[in-house]
Z-matrix of the N, CA and C atoms (Angstrom, degrees):
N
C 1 1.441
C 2 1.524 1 110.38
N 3 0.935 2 113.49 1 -10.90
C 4 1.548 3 120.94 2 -145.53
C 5 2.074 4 87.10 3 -101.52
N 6 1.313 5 114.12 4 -44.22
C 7 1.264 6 129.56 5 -170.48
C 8 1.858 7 99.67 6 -65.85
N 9 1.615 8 105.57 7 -45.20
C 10 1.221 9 97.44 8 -165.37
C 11 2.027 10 96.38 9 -71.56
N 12 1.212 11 127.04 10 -58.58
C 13 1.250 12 139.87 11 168.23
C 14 1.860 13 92.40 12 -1.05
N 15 1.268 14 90.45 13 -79.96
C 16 1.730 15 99.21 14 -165.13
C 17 1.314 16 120.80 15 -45.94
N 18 1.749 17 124.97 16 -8.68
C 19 1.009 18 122.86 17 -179.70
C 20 1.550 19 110.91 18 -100.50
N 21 1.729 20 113.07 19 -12.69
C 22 1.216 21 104.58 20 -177.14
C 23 1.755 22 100.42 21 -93.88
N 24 1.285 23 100.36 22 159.01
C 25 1.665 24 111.80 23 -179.81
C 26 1.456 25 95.10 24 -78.47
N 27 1.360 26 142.96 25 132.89
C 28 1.292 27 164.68 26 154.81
C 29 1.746 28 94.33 27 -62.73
N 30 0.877 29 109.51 28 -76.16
C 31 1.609 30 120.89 29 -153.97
C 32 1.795 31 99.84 30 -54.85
N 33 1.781 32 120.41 31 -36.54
C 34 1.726 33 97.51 32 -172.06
C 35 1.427 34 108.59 33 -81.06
N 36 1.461 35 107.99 34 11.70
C 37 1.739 36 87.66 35 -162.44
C 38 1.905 37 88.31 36 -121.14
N 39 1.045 38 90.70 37 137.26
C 40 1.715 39 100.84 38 159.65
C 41 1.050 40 133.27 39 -112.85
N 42 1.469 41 125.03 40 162.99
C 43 1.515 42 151.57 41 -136.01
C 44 1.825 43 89.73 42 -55.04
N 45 1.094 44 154.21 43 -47.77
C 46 1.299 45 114.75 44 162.51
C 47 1.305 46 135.55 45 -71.24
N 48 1.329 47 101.47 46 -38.35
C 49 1.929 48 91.89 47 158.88
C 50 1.209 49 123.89 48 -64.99
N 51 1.365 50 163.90 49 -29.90
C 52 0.758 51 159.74 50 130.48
C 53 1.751 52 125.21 51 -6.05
N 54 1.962 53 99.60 52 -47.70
C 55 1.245 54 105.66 53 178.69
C 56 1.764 55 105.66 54 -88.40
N 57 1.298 56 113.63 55 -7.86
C 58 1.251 57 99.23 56 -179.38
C 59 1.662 58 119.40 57 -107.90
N 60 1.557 59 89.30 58 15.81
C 61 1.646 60 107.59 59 -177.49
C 62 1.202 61 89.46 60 -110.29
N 63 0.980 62 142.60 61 7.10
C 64 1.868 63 128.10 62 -172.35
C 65 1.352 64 84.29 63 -127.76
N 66 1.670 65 130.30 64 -36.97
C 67 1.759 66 101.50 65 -173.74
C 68 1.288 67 111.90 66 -83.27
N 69 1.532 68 123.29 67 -8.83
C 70 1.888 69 117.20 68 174.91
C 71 0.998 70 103.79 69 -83.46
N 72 1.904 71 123.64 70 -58.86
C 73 1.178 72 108.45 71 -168.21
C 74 1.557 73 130.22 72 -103.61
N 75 1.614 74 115.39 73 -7.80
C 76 1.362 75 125.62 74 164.55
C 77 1.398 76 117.91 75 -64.45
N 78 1.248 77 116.59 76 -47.40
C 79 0.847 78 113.47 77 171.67
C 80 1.805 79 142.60 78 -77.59
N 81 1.511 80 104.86 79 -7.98
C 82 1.019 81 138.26 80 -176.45
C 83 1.710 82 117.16 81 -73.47
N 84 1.742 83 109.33 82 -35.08
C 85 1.337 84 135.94 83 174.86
C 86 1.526 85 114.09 84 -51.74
N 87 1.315 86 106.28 85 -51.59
C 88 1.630 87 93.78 86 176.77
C 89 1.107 88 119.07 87 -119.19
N 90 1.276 89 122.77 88 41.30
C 91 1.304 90 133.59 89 171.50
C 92 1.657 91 108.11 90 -65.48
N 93 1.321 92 118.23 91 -62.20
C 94 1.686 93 109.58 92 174.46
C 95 1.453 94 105.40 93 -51.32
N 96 1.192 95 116.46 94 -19.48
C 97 1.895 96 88.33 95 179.45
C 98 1.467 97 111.82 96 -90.46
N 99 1.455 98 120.95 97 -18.10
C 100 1.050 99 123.66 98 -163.00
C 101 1.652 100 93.14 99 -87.52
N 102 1.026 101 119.42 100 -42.58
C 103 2.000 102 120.74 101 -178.04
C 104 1.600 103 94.97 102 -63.08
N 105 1.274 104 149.05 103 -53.84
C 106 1.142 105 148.52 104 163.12
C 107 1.906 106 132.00 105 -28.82
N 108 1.631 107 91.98 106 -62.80
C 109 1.515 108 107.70 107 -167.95
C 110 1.162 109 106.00 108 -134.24
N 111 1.531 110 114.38 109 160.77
C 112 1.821 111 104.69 110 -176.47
C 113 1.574 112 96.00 111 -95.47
N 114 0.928 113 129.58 112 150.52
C 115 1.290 114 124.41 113 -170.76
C 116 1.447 115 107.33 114 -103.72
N 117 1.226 116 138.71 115 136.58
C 118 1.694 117 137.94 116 147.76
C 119 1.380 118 119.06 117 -3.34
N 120 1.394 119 131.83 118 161.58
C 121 1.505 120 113.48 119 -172.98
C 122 1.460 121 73.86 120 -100.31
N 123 1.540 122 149.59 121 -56.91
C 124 0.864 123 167.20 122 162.81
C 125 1.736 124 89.78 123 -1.38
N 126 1.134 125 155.16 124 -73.98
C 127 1.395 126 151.98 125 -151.92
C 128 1.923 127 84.14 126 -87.52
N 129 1.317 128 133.24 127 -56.37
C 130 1.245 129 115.19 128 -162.55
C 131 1.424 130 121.71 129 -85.16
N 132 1.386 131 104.20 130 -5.36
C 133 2.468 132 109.63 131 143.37
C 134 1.022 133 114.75 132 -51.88
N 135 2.324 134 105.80 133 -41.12
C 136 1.937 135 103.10 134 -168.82
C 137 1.403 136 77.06 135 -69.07
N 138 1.422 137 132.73 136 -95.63
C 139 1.790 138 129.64 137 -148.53
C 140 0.862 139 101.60 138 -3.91
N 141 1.646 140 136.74 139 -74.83
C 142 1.270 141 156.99 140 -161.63
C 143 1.552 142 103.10 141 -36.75
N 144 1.201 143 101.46 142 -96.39
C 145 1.268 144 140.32 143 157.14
C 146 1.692 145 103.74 144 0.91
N 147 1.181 146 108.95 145 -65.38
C 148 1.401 147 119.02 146 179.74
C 149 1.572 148 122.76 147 -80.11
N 150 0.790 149 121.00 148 -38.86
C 151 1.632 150 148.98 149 155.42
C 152 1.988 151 105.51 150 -43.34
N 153 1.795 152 95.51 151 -46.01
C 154 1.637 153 86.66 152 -172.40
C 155 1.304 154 105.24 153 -83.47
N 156 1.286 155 119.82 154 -31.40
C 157 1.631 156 126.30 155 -179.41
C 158 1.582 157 128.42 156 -57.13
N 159 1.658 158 100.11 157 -30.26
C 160 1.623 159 113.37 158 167.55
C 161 0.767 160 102.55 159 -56.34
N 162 1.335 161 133.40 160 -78.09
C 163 1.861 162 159.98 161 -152.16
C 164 1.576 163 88.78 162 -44.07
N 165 1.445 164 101.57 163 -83.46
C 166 1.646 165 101.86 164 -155.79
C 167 1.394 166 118.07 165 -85.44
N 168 1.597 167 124.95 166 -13.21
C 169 1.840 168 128.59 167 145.76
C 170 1.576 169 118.82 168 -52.10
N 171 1.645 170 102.20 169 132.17
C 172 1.281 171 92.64 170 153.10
C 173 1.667 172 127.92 171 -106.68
N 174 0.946 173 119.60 172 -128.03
C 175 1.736 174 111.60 173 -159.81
C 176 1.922 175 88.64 174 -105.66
N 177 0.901 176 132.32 175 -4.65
C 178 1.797 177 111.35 176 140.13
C 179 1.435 178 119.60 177 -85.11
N 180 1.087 179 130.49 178 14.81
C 181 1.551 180 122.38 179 -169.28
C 182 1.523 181 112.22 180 58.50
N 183 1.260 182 113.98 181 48.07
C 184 1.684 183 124.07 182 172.64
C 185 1.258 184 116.22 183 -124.47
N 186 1.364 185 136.72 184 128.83
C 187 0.973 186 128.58 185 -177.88
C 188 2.086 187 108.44 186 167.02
N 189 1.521 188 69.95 187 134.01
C 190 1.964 189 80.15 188 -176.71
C 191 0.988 190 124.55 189 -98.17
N 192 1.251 191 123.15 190 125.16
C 193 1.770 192 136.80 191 -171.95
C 194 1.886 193 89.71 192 -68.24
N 195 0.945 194 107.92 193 117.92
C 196 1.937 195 121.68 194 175.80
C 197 0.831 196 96.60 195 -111.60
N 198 1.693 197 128.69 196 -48.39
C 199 1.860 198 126.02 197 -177.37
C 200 1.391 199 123.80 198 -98.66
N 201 1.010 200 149.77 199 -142.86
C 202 1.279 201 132.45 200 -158.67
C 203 2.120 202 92.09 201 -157.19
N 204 0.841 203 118.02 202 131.32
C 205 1.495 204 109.10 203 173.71
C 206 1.541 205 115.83 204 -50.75
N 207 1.547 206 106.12 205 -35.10
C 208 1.804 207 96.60 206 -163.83
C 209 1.629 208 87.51 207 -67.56
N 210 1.380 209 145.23 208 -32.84
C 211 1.464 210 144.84 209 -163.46
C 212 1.549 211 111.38 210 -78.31
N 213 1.591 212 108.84 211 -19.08
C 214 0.979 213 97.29 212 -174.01
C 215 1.332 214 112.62 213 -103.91
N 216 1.474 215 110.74 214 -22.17
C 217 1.860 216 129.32 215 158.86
C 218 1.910 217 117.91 216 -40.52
N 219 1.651 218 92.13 217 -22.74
C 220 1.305 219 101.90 218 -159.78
C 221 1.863 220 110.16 219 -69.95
N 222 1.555 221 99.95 220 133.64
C 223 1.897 222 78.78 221 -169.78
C 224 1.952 223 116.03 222 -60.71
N 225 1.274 224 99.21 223 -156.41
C 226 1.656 225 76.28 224 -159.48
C 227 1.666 226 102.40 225 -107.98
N 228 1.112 227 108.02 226 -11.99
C 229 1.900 228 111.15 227 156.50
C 230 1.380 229 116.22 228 -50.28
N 231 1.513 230 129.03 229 -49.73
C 232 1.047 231 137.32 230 168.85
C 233 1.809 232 114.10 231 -67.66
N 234 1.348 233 139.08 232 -13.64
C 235 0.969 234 125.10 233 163.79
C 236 1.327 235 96.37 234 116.90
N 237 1.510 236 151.29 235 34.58
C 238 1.191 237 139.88 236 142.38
C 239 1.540 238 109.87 237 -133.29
N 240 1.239 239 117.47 238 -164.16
C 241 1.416 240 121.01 239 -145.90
C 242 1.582 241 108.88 240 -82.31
N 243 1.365 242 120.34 241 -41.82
C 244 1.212 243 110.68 242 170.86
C 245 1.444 244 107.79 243 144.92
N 246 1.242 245 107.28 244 -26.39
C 247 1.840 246 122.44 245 -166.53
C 248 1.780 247 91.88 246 -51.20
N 249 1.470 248 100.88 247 172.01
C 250 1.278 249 104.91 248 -176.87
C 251 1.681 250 96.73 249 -147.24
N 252 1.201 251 104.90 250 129.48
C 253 1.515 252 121.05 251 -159.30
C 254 1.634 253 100.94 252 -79.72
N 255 1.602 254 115.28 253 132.41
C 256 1.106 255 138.09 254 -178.12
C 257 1.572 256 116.69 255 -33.20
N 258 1.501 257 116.37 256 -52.89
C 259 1.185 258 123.54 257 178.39
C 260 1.738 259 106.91 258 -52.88
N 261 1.195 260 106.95 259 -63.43
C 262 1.679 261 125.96 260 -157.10
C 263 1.720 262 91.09 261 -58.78
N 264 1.467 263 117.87 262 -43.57
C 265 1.577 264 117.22 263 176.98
C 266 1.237 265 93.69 264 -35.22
N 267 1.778 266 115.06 265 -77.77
C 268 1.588 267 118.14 266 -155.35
C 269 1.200 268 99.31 267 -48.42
N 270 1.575 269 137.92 268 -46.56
C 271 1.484 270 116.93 269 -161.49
C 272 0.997 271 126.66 270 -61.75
N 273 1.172 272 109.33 271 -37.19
C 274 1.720 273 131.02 272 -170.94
C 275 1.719 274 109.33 273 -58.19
N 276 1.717 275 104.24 274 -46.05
C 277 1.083 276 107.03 275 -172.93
C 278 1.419 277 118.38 276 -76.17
N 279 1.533 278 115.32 277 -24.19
C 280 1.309 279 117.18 278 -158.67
C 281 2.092 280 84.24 279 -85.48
N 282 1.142 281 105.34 280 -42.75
C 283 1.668 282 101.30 281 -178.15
C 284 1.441 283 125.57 282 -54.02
N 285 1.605 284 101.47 283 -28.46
C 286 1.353 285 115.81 284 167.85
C 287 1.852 286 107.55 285 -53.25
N 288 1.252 287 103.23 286 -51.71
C 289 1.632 288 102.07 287 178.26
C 290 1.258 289 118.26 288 -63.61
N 291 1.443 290 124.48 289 -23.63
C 292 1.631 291 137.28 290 -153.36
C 293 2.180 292 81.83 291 -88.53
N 294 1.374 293 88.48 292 -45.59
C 295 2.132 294 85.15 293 -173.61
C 296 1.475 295 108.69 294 -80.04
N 297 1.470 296 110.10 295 -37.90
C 298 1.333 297 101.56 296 161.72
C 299 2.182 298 115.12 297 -41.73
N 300 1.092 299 112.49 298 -83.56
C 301 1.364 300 113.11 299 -178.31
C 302 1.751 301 115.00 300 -34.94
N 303 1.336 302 112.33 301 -56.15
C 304 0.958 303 109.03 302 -166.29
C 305 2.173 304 113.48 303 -74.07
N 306 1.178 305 121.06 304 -0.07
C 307 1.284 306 137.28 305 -167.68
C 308 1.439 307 101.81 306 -108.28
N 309 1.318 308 91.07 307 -56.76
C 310 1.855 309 86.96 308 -153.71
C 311 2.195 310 84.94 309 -116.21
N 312 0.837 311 116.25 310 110.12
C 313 1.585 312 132.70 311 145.59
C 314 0.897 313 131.30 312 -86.62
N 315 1.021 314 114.50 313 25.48
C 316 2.084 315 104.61 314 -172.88
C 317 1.245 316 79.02 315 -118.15
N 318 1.630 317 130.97 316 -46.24
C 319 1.797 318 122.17 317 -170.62
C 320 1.659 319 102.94 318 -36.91
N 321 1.214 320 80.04 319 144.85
C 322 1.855 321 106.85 320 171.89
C 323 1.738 322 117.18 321 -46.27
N 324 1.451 323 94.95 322 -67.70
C 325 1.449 324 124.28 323 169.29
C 326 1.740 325 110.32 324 -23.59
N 327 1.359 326 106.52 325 -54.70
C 328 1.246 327 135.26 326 -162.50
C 329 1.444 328 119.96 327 -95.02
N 330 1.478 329 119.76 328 -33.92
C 331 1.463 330 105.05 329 135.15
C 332 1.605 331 131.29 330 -85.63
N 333 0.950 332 111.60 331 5.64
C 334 1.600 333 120.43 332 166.87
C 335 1.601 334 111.81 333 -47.95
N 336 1.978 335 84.52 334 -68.69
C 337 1.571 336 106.48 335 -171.26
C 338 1.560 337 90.73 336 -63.81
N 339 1.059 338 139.63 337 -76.83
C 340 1.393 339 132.03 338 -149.24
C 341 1.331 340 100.72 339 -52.21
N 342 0.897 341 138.41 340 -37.92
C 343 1.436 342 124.33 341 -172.09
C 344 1.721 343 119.26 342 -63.29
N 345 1.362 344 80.35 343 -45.55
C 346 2.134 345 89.62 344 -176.17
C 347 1.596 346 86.01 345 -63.44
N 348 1.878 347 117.32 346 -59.78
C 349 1.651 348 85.08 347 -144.13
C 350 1.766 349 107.35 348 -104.57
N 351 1.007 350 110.00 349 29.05
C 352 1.631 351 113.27 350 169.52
C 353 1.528 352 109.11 351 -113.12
N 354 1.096 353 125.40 352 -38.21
C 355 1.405 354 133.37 353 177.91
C 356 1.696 355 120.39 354 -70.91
């Protein structure tokens, strides 16, 4: 994440682009790992972590936290920005697989896995 960051200019874009460039494509980056594997909480503080520092830094690395992440995690009916916090990604996705299996069995995918790890 850190590689793609460095290629975008910080300084032309402002505080809504910024936030709407980090929820398509920041957040977008580890999505296959997160649908895959549960990740460390330890890597989904960095997401976080890194994700909050774009948003509210500008292009010297200055910038003051005024809001609080859980407010800004908050969806945007409820009154914050919309982002969706690293952890809750992984859950969602890994549960998606847990309803996948348990719903639909006839998928391929799904007798694959059952076979290796129940048998």
């Amino acid at each position: 994440m850190q590689s793609r960051l460095a290629s975008w200019k910080n300084h032309l874009l402002n505080k809504p682009g910024r936030l709407a460039l980090a929820s398509s494509v920041l957040s977008s980056i580890p999505t296959y790992y997160m649908q895959v594997s549960w990740l460390p909480q330890s890597i989904s503080d960095s997401i976080d972590q890194t994700t909050r520092n774009f948003i509210k830094r500008d292009s010297n690395n200055k910038g003051i936290h005024l809001v609080g992440w859980d407010k800004i995690a908050r969806p945007k009916i409820q009154g914050g920005l919309g982002m969706r916090p690293a952890r809750e990604a992984n859950i969602c996705l890994l549960g998606k697989l847990v309803w996948d299996m348990v719903q639909f069995s006839n998928k391929l995918w799904v007798d694959l896995l059952s076979k290796k790890y129940t048998t």
